[in-house]
VMD Tcl script that draws the C-alpha trace (Angstrom):
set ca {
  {-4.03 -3.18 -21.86}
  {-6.80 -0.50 -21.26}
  {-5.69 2.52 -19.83}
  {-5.39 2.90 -16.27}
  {-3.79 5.47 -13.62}
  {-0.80 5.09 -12.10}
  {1.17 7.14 -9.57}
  {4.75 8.16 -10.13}
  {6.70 9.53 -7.31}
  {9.62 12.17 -7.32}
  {11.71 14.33 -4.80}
  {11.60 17.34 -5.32}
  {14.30 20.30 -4.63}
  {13.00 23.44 -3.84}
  {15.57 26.49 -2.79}
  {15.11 27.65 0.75}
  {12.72 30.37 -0.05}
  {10.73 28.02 -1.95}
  {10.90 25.63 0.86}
  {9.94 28.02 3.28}
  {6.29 29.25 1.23}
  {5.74 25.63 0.95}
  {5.74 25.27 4.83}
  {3.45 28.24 5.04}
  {0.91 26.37 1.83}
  {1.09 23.52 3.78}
  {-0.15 25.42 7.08}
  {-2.69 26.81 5.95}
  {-4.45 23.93 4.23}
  {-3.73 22.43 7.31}
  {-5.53 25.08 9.47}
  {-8.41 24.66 6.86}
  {-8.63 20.77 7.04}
  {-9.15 21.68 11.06}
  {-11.34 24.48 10.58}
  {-13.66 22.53 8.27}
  {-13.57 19.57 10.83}
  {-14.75 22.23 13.59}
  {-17.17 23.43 11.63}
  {-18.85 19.89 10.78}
  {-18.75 19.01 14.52}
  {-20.62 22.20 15.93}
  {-23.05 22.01 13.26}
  {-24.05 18.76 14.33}
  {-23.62 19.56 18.30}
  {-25.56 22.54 18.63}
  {-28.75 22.42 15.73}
  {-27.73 18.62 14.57}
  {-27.25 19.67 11.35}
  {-25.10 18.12 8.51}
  {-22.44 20.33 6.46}
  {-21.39 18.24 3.54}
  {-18.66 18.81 1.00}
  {-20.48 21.09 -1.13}
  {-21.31 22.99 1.29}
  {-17.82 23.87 2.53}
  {-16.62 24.25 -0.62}
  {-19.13 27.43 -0.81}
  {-17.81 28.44 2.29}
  {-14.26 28.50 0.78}
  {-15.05 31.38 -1.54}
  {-15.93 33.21 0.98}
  {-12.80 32.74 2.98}
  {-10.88 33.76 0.01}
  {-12.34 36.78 -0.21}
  {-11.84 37.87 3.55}
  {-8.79 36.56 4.33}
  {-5.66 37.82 1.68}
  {-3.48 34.32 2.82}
  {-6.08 31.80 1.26}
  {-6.65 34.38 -2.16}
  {-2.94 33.69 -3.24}
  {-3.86 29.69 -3.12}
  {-5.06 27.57 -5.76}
  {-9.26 27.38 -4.90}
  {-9.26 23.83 -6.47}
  {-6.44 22.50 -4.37}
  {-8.25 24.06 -1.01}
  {-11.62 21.82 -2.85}
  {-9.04 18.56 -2.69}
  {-8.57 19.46 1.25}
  {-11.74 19.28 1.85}
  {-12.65 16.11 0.14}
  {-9.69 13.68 2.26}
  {-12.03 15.43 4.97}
  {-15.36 14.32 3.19}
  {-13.79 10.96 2.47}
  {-12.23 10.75 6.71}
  {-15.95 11.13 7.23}
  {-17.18 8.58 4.42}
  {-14.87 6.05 5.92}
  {-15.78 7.21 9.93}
  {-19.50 6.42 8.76}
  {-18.83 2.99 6.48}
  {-16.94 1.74 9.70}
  {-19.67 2.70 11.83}
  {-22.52 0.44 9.92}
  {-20.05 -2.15 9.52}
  {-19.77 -2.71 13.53}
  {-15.42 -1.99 13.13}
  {-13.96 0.69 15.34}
  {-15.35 3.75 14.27}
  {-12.06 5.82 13.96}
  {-13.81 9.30 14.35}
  {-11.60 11.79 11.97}
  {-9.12 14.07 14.10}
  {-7.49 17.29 14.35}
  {-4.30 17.34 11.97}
  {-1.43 18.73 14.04}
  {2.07 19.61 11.57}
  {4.06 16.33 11.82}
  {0.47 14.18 11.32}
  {-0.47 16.74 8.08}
  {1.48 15.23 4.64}
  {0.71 17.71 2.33}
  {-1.93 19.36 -0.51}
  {-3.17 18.14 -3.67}
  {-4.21 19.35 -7.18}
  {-6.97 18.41 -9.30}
  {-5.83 18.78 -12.27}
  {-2.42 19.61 -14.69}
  {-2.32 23.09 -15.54}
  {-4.47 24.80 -12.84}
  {-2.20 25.68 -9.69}
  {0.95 23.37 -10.65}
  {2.61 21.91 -14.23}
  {5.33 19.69 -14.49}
  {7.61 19.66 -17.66}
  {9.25 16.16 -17.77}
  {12.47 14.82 -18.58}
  {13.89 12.89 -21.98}
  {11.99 9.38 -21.61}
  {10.23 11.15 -18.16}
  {13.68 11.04 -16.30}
  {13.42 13.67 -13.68}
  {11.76 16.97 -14.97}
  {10.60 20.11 -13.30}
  {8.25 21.33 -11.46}
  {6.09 24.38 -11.16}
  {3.78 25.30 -8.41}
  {1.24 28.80 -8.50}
  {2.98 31.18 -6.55}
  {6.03 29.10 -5.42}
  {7.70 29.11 -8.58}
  {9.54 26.30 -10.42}
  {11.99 23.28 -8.96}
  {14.37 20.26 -10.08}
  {12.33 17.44 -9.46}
  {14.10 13.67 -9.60}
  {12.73 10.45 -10.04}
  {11.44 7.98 -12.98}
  {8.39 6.61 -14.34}
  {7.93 3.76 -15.95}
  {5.42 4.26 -18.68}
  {4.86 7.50 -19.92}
  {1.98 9.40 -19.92}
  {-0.73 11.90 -19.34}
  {-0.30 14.08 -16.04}
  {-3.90 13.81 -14.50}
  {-3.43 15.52 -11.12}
  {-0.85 15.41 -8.50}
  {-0.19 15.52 -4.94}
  {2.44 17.91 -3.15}
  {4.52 15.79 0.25}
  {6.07 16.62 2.88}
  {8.05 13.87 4.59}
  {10.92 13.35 6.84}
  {13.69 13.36 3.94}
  {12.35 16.45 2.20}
  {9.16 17.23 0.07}
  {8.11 14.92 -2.90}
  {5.67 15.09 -5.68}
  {3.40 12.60 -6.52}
  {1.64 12.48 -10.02}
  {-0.98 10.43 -11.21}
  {-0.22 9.63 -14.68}
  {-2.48 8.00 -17.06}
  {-0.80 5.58 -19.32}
  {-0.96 2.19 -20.98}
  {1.76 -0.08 -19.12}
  {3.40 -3.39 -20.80}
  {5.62 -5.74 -19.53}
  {7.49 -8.36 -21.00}
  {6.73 -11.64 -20.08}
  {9.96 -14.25 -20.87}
  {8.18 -17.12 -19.31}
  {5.34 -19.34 -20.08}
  {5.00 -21.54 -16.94}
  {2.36 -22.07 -14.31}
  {3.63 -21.72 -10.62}
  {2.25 -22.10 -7.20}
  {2.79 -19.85 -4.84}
  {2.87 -20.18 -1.02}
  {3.64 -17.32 0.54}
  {5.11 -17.37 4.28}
  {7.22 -16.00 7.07}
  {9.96 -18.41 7.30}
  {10.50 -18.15 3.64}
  {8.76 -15.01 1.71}
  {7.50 -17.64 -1.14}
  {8.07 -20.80 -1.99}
  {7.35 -22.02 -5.55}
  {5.99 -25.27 -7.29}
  {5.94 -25.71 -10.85}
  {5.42 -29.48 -10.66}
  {5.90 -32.36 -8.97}
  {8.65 -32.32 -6.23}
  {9.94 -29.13 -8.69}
  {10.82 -26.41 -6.18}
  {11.98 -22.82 -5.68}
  {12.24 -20.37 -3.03}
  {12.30 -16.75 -2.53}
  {14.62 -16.02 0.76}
  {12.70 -13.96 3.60}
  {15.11 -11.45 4.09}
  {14.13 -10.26 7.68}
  {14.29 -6.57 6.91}
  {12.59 -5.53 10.52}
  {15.37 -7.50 12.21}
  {18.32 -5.76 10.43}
  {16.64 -2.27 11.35}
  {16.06 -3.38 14.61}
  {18.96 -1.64 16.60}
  {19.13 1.53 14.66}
  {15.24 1.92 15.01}
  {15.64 1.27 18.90}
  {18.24 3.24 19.37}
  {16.80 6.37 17.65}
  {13.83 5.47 19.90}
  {15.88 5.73 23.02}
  {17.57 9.10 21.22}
  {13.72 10.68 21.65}
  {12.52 9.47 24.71}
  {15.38 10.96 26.81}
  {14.52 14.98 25.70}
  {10.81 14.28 25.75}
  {11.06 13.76 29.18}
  {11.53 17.30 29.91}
  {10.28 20.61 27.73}
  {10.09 20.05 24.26}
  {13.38 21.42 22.46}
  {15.16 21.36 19.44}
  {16.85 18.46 20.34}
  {14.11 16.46 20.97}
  {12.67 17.76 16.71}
  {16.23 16.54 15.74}
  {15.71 13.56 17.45}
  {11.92 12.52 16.40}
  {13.72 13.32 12.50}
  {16.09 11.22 12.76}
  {13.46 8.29 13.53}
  {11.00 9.17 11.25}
  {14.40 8.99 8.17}
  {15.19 5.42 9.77}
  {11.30 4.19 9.92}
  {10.99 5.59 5.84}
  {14.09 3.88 4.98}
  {13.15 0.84 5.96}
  {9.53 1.18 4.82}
  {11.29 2.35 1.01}
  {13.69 -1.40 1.53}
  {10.18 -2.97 1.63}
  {9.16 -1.07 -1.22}
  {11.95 -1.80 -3.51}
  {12.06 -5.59 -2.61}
  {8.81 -6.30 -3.33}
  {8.42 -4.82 -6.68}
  {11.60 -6.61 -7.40}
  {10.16 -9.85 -6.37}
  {6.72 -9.47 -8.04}
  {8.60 -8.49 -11.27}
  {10.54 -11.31 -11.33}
  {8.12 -13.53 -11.15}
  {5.81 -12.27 -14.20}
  {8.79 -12.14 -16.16}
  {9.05 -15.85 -15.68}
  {5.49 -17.49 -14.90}
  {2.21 -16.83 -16.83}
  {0.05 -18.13 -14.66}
  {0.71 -17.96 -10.64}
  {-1.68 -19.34 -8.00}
  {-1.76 -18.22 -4.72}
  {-3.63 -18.05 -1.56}
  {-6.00 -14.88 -1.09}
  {-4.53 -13.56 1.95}
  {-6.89 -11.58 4.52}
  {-3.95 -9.60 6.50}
  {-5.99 -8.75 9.12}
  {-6.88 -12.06 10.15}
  {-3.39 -13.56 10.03}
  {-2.56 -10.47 12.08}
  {-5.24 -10.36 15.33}
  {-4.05 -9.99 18.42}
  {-3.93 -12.81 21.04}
  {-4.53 -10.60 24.16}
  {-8.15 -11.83 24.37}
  {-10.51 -10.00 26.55}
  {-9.99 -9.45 30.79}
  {-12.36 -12.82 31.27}
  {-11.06 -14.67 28.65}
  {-7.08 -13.59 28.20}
  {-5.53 -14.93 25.22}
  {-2.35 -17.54 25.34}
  {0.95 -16.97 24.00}
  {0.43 -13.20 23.17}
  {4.22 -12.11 23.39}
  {5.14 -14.81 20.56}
  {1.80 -14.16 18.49}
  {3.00 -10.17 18.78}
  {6.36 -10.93 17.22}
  {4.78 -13.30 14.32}
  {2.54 -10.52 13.79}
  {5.28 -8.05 13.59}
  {7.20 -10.63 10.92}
  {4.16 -10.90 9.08}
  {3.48 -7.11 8.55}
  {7.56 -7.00 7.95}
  {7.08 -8.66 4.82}
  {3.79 -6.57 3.72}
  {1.75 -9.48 2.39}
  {-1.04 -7.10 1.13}
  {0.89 -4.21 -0.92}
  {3.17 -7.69 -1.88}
  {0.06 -9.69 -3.41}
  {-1.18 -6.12 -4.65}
  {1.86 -5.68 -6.99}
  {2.06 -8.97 -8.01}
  {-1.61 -9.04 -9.36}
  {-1.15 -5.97 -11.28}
  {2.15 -6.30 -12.54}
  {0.58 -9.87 -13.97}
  {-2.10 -7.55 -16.25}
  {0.38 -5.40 -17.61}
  {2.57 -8.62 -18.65}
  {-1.15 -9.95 -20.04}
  {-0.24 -13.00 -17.33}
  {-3.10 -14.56 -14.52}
  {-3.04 -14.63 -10.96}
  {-5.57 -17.00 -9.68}
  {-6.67 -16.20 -6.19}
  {-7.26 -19.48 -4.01}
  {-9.61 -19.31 -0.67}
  {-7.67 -21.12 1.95}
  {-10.62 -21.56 3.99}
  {-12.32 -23.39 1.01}
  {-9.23 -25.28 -0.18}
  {-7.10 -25.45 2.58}
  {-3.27 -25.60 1.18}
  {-1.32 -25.82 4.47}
  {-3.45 -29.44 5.38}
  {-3.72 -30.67 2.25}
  {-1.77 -33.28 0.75}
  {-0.72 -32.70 -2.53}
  {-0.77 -36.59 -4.01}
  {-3.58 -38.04 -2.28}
  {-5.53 -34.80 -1.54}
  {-6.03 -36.02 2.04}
  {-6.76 -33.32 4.70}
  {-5.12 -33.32 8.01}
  {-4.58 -30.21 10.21}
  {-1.38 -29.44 11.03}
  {-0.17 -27.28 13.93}
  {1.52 -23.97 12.95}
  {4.70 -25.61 14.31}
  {4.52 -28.75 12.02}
  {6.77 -28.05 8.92}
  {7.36 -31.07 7.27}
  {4.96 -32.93 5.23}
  {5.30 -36.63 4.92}
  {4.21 -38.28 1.24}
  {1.85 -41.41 0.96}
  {5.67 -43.35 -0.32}
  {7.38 -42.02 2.99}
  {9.01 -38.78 1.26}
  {9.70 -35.76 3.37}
  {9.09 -32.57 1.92}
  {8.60 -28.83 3.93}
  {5.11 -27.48 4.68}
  {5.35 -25.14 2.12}
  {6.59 -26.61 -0.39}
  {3.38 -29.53 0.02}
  {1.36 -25.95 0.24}
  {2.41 -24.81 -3.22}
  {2.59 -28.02 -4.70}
  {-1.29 -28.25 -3.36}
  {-1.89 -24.38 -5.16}
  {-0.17 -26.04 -8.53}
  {-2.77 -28.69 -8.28}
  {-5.35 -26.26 -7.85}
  {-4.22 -24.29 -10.85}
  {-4.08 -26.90 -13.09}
  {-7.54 -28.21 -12.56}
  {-8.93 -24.92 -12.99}
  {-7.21 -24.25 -16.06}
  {-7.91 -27.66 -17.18}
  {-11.73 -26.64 -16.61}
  {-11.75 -23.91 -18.24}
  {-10.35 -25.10 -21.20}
  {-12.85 -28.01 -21.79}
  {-15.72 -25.37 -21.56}
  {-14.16 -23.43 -23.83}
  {-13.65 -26.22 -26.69}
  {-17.60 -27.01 -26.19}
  {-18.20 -23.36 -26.20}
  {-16.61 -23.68 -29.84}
  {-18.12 -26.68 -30.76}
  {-21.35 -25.27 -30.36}
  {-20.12 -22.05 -31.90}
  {-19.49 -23.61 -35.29}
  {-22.51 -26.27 -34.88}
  {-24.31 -22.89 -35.11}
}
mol new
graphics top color blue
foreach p $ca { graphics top sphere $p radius 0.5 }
foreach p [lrange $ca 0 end-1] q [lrange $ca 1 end] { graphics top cylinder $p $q radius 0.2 }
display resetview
């Protein structure tokens, strides 16, 4: 495999005078991210005129110069603040042509800033890794040097690196360029339907089934998350105290929790099934559609929007895209094959798998009678349907490649 980037996380521990010059760092590339957003929106206001990245990045030298705070930072990781601005605006304007809610960028205020950046190892920050990069430490331009905990992968080369703050403490986050291999103990071809009642059902044959159990994370989260909830809204109703800042912690801890859960289970999943398939087929999911709201408009309300909000909400539980994401690249570095299926073209779900009748199905429908009276699940006629698929393709493909040899040595 070519090489490619990859981002490797660790937690850092700084000491609490480290931890407090971080805070300040963080401020003030906060208070420039802000500044530079002011700046762009008066410019345009009062002589419509456009200040573009360069541009600010100019400007930047000059601050250093007048103001003492901004000399001790890094200058190129004050240049990486103001490109997630340039970029807020890049997407603000792509949105715009594209007809999608514009999403005009905003003001960062401290719990809504994550952190800073650095373009590249060696200039503001270097990090010394561990035997076989197991922990390591870290050492940031006039901070100093901290135990930092965590493991990658695949080895590599440190390209740049990101500096986060986040409700359990402050982590670093390297991109590291490296080669990454996996080994693949299976040769089989699989299809894959993914759903909500199940995370993933699996075909790799006739009436030859598997399943991956959904394992309702959001649900088991549910009471701790509400309660924290309840936790905040009581001090917010009067002034703002330190209560209410242990409080709004204490959610944000619970919310990252279960968004780490996620995390972990679906890297587990995906791994274990490139270890044991070469090729997987599966539908080419479009999250935001399986996602919309019901609510409709005020002429034309929408039906059933409290039970489409909670399928929603056990859809996005089981993060379909990040999920399909890691399964498609953990299949390159195991030299495997995902094959991406349109369900609008092919339609899985309707679809029956030995006659290759369509009939649509209601969502509620899950059971799938064969032509010879057989009952099987929805899903499983689904992935049986995406085997099918597979096979044929592959089947394709290899015919045109024996003519493609024929000709080859007719040649």
């Amino acid at each position: 495999m070519a090489l490619v980037m990859r981002r490797v996380t660790l937690k850092l521990y700084p000491s609490a005078t480290q931890a407090t010059e971080m805070e300040r760092v963080c401020d003030l590339h906060r208070a420039l991210y802000n500044a530079a957003l002011q700046e762009r929106i008066d410019a345009w206001r009062l002589s419509k005129t456009s200040i573009g990245y360069a541009a600010q990045c100019k400007s930047v030298t000059q601050i250093r110069r007048d103001d003492t705070a901004y000399l001790g930072l890094n200058a190129q990781s004050l240049q990486v603040t103001l490109k997630r601005l340039d970029m807020a605006f890049s997407h603000f304007f792509r949105r715009v042509k594209a007809g999608e809610t514009p999403g005009f960028p905003r003001y960062k205020g401290r719990d809504r800033f994550p952190g800073w950046g650095y373009k590249s190892h060696g200039d503001g920050f270097r990090f010394e890794p561990g035997a076989n990069w197991r922990h390591g430490r870290l050492r940031l331009s006039g901070i100093g040097t901290m135990r930092a905990r965590g493991e990658a992968r695949t080895p590599g080369r440190v390209v740049c690196a990101d500096i986060q703050r986040k409700a359990d403490g402050w982590f670093l986050s390297l991109v590291v360029e490296c080669e990454p291999h996996r080994e693949r103990m299976g040769d089989a071809i699989v299809g894959l339907d993914w759903g909500v009642e199940t995370m993933a059902t699996l075909c790799t044959g006739p009436m030859q089934f598997a399943e991956i159990e959904n394992d309702r994370l959001l649900a088991k989260a549910q009471d701790g998350l509400k309660a924290a909830q309840r936790a905040l809204s009581r001090p917010l109703r009067g002034k703002r105290s330190k209560r209410a800042a242990r409080a709004r912690k204490l959610l944000a801890k619970r919310s990252r929790k279960l968004a780490n859960r996620r995390k972990d289970r679906n890297h587990k999943t995906t791994a274990r099934l490139v270890r044991d398939h070469a090729v997987i087929i599966t539908e080419d999911l479009s999250v935001k559609n399986m996602t919309a709201s019901a609510k409709g408009t005020a002429e034309r309300p929408g039906k059933n929007v409290r039970q489409k909000a909670g399928l929603n909400r056990a859809i996005l539980d089981t993060a379909p895209g990040s999920w399909l994401s890691l399964l498609t690249s953990k299949a390159e570095e195991a030299a495997g094959r995902v094959i991406l299926v349109d369900p609008r073209k092919h339609r899985p779900s309707q679809t029956d798998p030995v006659s290759g009748a369509v009939r649509k199905k209601a969502l509620s429908e899950r059971t799938h009678i064969l032509p010879d009276g057989q009952v099987i699940g929805r899903d499983q006629a689904s992935a049986w349907v995406l085997w099918n698929i597979g096979q044929r393709i592959l089947g394709e493909e290899r015919a045109r490649s024996i003519v493609t040899e024929t000709f080859a040595r007719a040649a």
